[in-house]
C-alpha positions in Angstrom: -7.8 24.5 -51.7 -5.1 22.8 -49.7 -5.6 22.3 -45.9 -4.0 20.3 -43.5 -5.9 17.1 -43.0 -5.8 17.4 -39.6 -7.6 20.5 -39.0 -11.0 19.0 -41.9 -13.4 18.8 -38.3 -12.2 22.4 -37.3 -12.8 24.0 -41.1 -16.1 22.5 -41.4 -17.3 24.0 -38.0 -15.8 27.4 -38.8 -17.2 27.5 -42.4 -20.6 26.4 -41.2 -20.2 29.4 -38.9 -19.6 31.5 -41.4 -22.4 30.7 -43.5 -24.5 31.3 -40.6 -23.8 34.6 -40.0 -23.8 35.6 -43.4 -20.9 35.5 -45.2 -21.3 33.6 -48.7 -18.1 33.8 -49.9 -14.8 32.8 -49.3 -11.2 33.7 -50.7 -7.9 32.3 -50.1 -4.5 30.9 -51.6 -4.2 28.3 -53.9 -0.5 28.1 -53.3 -0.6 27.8 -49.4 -2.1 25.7 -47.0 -5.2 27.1 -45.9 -6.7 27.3 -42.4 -9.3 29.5 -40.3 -6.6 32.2 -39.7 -5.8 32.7 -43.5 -9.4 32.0 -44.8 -11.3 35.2 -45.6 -15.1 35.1 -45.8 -17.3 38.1 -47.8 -21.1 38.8 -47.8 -20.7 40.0 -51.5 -19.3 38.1 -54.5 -17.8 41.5 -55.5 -15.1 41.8 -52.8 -14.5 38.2 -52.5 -13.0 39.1 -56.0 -11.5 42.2 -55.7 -10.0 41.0 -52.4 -8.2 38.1 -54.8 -7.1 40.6 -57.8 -5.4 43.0 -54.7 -3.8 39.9 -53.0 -2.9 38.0 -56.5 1.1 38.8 -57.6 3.5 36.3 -59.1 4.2 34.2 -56.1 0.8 33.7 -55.1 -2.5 33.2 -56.8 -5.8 34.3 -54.6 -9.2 32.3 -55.8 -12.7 33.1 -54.0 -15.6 30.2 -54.1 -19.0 30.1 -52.6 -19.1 29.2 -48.8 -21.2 26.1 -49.4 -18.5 24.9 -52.1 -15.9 25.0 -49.1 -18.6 23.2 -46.8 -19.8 20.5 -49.4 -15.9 19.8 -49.9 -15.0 19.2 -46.4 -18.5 17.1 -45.9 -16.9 14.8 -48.5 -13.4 14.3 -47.1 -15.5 13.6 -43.5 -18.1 11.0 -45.3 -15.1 9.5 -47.1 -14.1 7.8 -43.8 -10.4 8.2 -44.3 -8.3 8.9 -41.5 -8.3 13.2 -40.5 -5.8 12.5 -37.9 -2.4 13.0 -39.8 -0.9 16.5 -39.8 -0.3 16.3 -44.1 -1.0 18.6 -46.6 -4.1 17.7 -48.2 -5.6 18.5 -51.6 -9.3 18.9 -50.4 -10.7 20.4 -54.0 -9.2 17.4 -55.8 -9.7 14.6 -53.1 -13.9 15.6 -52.8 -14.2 15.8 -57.1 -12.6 12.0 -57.2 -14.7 11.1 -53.9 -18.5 12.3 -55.8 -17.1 11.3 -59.3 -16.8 7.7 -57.7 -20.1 8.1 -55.6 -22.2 9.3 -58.5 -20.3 5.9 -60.6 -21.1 3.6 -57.8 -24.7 5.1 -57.5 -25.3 5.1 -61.0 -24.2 1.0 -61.3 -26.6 0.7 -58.0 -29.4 1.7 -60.1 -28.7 0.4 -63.4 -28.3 -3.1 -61.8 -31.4 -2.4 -59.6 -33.0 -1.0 -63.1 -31.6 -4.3 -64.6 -33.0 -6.7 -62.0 -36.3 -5.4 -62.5 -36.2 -5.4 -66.0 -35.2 -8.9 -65.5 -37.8 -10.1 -63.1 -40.6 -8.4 -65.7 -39.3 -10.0 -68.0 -39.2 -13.4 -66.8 -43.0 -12.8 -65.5 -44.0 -12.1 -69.1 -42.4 -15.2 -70.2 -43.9 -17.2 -67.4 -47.3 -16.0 -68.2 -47.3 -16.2 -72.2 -47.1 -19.9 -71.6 -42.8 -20.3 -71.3 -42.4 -21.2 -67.9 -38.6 -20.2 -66.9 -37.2 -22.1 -69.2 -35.3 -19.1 -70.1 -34.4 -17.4 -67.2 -30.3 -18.2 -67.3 -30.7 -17.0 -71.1 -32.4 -14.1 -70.8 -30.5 -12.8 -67.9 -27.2 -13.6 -70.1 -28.5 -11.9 -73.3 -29.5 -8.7 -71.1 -26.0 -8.3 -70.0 -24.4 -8.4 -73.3 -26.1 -4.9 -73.8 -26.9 -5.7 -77.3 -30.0 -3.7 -79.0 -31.7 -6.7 -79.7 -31.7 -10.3 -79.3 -33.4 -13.3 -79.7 -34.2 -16.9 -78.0 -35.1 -19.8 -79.8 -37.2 -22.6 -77.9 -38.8 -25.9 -80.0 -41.3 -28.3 -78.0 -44.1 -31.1 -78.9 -47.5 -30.3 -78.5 -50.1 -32.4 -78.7 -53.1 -31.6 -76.8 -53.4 -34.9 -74.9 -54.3 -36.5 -78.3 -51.6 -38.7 -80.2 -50.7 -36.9 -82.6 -47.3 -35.0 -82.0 -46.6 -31.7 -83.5 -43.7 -30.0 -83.4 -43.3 -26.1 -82.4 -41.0 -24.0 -82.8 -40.9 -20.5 -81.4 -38.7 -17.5 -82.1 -38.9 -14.9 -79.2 -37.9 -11.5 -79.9 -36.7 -8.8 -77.2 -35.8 -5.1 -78.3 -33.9 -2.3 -76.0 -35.5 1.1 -75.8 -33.9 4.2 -77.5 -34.6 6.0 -74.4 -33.0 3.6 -71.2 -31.4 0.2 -71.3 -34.9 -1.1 -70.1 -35.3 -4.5 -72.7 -39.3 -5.4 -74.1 -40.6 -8.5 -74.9 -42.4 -7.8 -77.9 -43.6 -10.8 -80.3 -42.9 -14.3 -80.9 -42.7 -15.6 -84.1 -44.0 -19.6 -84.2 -43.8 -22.5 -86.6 -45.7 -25.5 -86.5 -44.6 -28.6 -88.2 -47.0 -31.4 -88.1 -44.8 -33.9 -90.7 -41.5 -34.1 -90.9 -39.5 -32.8 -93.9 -42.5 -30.5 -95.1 -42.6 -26.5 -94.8 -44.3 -25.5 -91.2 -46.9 -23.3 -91.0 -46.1 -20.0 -89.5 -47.4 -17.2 -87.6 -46.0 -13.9 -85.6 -47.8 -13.1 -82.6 -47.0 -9.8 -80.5 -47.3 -8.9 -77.3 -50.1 -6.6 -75.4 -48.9 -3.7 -73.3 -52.7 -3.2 -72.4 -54.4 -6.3 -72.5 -53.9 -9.9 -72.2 -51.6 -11.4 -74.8 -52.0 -14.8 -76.6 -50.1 -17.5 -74.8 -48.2 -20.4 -76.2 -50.8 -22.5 -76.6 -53.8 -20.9 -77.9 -51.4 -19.5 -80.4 -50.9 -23.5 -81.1 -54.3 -23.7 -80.6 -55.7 -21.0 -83.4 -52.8 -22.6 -85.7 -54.7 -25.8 -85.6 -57.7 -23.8 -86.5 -59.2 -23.7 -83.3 -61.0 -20.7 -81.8 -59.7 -18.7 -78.7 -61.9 -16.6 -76.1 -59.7 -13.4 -75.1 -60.4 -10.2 -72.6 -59.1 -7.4 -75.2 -58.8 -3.3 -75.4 -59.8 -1.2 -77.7 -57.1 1.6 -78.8 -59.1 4.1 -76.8 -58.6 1.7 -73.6 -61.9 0.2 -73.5 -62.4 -3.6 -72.5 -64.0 -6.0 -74.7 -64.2 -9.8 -74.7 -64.4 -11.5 -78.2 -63.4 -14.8 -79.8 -60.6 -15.1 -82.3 -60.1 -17.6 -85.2 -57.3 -17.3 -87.8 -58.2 -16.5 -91.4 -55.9 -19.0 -93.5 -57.0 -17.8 -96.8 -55.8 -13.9 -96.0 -52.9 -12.7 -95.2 -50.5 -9.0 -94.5 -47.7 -8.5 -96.2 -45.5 -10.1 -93.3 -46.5 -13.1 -93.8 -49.3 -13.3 -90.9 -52.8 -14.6 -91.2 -55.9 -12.3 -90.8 -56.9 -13.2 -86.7 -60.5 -12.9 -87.1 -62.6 -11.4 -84.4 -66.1 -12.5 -82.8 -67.4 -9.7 -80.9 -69.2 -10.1 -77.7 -71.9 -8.3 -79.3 -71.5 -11.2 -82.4 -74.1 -13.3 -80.1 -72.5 -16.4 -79.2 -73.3 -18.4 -76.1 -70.7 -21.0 -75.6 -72.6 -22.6 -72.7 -76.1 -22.8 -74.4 -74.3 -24.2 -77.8 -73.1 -27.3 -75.0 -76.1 -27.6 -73.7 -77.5 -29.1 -76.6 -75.5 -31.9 -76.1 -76.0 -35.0 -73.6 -72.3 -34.2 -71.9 -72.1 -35.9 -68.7 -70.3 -32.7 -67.1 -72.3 -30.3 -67.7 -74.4 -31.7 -64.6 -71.4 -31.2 -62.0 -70.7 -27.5 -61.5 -67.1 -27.4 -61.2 -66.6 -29.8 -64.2 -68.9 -27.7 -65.9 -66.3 -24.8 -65.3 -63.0 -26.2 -66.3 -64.9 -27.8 -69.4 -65.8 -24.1 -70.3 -62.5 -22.5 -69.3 -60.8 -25.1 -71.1 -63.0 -24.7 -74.7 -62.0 -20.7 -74.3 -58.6 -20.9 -74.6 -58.9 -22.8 -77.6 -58.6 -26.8 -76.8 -60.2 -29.8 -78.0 -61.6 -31.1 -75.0 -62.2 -34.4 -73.8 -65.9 -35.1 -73.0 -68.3 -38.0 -71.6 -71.5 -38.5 -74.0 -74.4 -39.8 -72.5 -77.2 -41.6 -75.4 -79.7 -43.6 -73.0 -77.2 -45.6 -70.3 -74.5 -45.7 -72.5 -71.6 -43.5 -72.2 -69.2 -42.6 -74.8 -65.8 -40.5 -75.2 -65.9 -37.9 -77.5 -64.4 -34.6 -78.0 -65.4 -30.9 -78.6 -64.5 -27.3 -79.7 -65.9 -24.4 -79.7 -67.5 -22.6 -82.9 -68.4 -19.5 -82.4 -68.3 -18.5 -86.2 -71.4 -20.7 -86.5 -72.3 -20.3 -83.1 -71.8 -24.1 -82.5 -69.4 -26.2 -80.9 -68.0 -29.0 -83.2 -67.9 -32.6 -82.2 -65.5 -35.6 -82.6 -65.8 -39.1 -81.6 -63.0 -40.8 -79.9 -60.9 -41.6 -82.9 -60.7 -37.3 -83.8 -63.3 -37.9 -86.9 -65.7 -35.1 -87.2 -69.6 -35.9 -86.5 -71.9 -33.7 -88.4 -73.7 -31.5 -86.1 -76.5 -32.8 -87.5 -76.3 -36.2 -86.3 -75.3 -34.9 -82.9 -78.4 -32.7 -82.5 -80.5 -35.9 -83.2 -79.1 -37.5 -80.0 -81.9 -36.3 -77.3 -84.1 -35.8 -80.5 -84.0 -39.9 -81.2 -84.1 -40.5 -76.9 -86.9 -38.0 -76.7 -88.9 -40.0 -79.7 -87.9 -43.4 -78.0 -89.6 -42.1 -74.8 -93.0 -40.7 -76.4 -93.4 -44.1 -78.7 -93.1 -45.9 -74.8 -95.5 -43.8 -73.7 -98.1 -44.1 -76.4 -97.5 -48.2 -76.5 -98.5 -48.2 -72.7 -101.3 -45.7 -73.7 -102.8 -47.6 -76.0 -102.1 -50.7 -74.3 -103.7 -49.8 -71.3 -106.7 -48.4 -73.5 -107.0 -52.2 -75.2 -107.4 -53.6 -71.9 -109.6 -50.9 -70.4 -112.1 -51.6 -73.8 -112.2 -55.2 -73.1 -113.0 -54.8 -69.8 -116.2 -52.9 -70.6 -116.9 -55.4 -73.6 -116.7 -58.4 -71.0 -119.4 -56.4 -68.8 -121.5 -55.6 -71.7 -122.0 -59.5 -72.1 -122.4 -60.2 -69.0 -125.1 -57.9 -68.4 -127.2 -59.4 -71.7 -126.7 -63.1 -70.4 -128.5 -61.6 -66.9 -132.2 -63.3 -67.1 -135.3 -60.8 -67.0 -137.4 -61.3 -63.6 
């Protein structure tokens, strides 16, 4: 339809009346410049058309649309903000399909970049709580724009659990696009752990939990040391469980991973009572006793003060919970057989009961020579 810009206000208030009153359809010249006087408006669909096919010869060409096609078309041209002053000929069919075409584009790259920025900033958060900080949040954002299917960032690092040794890790994250939307997942990390230099790593693929908390950087470099990690996990049905996890090194999948071994909460062990069997200075301060607990369930070897009579001693623990122990280390990392550390209140408790029985009998001695001394006393005590 071609109108004269100029009169866009004036059509859009007659069309709208139209509509009002009825009339759905409207028919006019393609050829000509339309306005209210040579506009026609039908109830039916059925004359709009037969009204076209009468008026139609080879110098004109007569096309009827819906009313609200007419309407939705000047709407545009008015929303468009260009100027409707000017008395020109103006092709408002074409000028409202470019107008949407461009809205629904602009629309569409709102939402993918809004879609994009969340994806982002999910992404990031998953990072940030697996134990990767935002170390790659440039990277990520830069690998996300390149719109490939997959891609992958590599980070290395030294861990060495506040002890001197230093091993080297390096991980291999791994993001995949959906099939359905442009949305990107964060779905494993593959690590290796190198604790000499020039000699094959040791290596491991851990993947992450939709459902439940995933392993974080650390206890993964934590049950690849052999350590054991405490974890709040799902069962496929959606059910919450807590259980313990130690790595299997003598099984393994056909990828390549190690069997992660799992000790129910059911499996019966008591972390807290297995410490208690120790003399560990902090378990007698509440809040120590907390972060030494917190600390042994994600999987570290933890720094602890033994006391054996007034002395006090720096040594280190773990948990067990295969054995339903913790294991114990002396300051220089060599393992003391649980055995020996069990003996530790066993030896004080001893020490105290021989003190006890030496002042026992020693006060018996002296009570038996006092009645001996009476006794002779008595017989040297002349007869009146």
């Amino acid at each position: 339809m071609i109108i004269n810009l100029a009169d866009t206000e004036l059509m859009l208030s007659f069309a709208e009346e139209m509509a009002f009153n009825g009339q759905r359809f409207a028919a006019f010249n393609t050829d000509e410049v339309t306005d209210t006087y040579t506009i026609e408006f039908f109830r039916k669909s059925l004359d709009a058309q037969e009204y076209c096919l009468v008026m139609t010869n080879e110098a004109n060409y007569f096309q009827s649309v819906p009313v609200e096609a007419v309407i939705d078309d000047l709407k545009a041209v008015m929303e468009s903000g260009i100027d409707i002053s000017e008395n020109v000929a103006f092709d408002l069919t074409g000028f409202a399909k470019r107008f949407r075409d461009r809205k629904e584009l602009l629309e569409n790259n709102l939402n993918t970049n809004t879609m994009n920025q969340k994806n982002l900033e999910y992404l990031k958060d998953q990072l940030k709580y697996t134990g990767f900080g935002e170390t790659f949040d440039a990277e990520l954002k830069e690998n996300m724009m390149k719109g490939d299917k997959d891609f992958k960032i590599m980070h290395t690092g030294i861990m060495n659990n506040g002890l001197p040794n230093k091993d080297t890790l390096t991980v291999e994250l791994s993001f995949k696009k959906s099939e359905q939307t442009d949305m990107y997942f964060f779905n494993s990390y593959h690590v290796n752990l190198q604790k000499e230099e020039n000699k094959p790593g040791l290596e491991q693929t851990f993947y992450i939990n939709k459902d439940s908390a995933s392993i974080t950087m650390k206890e993964a470099y934590n049950l690849m040391e052999g350590r054991s990690v405490n974890k709040d996990l799902k069962t496929r049905e959606g059910e919450s469980y807590n259980s313990w996890l130690k790595i299997d090194f003598k099984q393994s999948d056909s990828q390549g991973n190690f069997k992660l071994n799992q000790y129910h909460q059911n499996y019966g062990y008591d972390l807290e009572a297995s410490l208690s069997k120790h003399s560990i200075k902090e378990l007698n301060t509440p809040r120590y006793k907390d972060d030494l607990l917190n600390s042994l369930k994600k999987g570290n070897l933890q720094s602890v003060t033994f006391v054996v009579g007034s002395a006090e001693s720096k040594m280190y623990v773990e948990a067990n919970p295969q054995f339903k122990t913790v294991n114990v280390y002396d300051e220089n990392l060599q393992r003391i057989n649980h055995r020996e550390s069990k003996e530790e209140k066993k030896a004080e408790s001893q020490k105290e009961t021989v003190s006890k029985d030496q002042k026992k009998n020693l006060d018996s001695e002296q009570g038996d020579s006092g009645s001996k001394d009476n006794k002779v006393k008595k017989r040297k005590t002349p007869t009146l």
